[in-house]
C-alpha positions as a printed Julia matrix, in Angstrom:
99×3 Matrix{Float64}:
  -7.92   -3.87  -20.29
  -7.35    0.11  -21.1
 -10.7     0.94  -19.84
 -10.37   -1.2   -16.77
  -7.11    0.02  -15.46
  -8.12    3.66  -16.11
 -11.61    3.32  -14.21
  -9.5     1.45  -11.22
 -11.0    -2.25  -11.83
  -7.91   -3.47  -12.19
  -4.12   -2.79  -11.57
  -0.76   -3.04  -13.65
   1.94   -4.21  -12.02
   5.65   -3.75  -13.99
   8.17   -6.65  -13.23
  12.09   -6.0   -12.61
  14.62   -8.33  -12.12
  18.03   -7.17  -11.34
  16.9    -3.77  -12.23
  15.75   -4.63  -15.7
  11.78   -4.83  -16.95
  11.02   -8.23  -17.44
   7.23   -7.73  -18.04
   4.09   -7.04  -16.22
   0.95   -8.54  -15.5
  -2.68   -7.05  -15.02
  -4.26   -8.21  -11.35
  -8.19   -7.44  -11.01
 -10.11   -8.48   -7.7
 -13.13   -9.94   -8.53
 -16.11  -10.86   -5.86
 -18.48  -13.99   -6.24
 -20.84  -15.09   -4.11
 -18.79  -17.1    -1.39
 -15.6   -15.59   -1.59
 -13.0   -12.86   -3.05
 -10.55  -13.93   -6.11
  -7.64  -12.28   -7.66
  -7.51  -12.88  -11.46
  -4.96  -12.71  -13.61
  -6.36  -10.84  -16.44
  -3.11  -10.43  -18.55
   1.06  -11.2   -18.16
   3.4   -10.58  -20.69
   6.89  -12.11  -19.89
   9.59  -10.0   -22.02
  12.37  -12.27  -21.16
  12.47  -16.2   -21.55
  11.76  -16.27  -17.89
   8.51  -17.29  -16.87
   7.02  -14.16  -15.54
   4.53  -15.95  -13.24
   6.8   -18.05  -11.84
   8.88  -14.81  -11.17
   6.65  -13.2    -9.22
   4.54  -15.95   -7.49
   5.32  -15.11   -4.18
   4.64  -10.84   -4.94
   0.94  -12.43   -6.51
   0.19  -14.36   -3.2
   1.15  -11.85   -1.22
  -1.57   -9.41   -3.07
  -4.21  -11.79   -2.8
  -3.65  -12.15    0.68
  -3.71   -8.06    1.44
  -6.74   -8.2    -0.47
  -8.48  -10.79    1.62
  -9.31  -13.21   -1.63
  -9.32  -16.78   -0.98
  -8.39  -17.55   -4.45
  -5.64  -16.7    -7.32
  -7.24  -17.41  -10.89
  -6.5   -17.12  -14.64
  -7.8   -18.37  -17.79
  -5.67  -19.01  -20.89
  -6.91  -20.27  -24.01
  -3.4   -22.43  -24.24
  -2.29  -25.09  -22.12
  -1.22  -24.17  -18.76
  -0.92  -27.68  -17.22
   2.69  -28.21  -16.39
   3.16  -24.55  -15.81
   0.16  -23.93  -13.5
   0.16  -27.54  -11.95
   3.39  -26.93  -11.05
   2.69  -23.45   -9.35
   0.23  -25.62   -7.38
  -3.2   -24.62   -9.71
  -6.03  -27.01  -10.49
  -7.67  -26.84  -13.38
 -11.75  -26.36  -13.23
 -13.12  -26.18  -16.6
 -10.9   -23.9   -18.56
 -10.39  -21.76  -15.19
  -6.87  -22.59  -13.22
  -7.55  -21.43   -9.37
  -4.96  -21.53   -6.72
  -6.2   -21.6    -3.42
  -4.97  -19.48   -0.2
């Protein structure tokens, strides 16, 4: 993640609420064959709030600028009330929102 922020592959975005860091996540755009996606690479939530749920409408809104048809992240725990209720799908072990 270092390397990738520091060669501009991906960005870090710190999260405030109220005026006080809540956490931040790491965005990367990443283009397949068909379309653009924005990938959640990393979040870390310092508060009990959920940090994604926080900021959903800040992570659309990037996508958007950046043309990708698709928000994405992979988590090795279960995301599946979290992300289904944020409006993901699951595909394989890959949740994808769609623009």
């Amino acid at each position: 993640v270092y390397m990738s922020l520091k060669m501009g592959g991906s960005s870090l975005y710190i999260g405030e609420s109220e005026g006080e860091y809540v956490g931040f996540l790491v965005l990367r755009l990443i283009t397949d064959f068909h379309h653009k996606r924005v990938e959640i690479w990393a979040a870390y939530s310092a508060t009990a709030q959920p940090l994604m749920k926080l900021f959903w409408p800040q992570i659309q809104g990037i996508a958007k600028e950046a043309q990708a048809s698709k928000i994405s992240f992979l988590s090795a725990r279960n995301w599946d009330g979290g992300a289904k209720m944020l409006g993901f799908t699951p595909k394989q072990t890959v949740y994808e929102f769609n623009l």
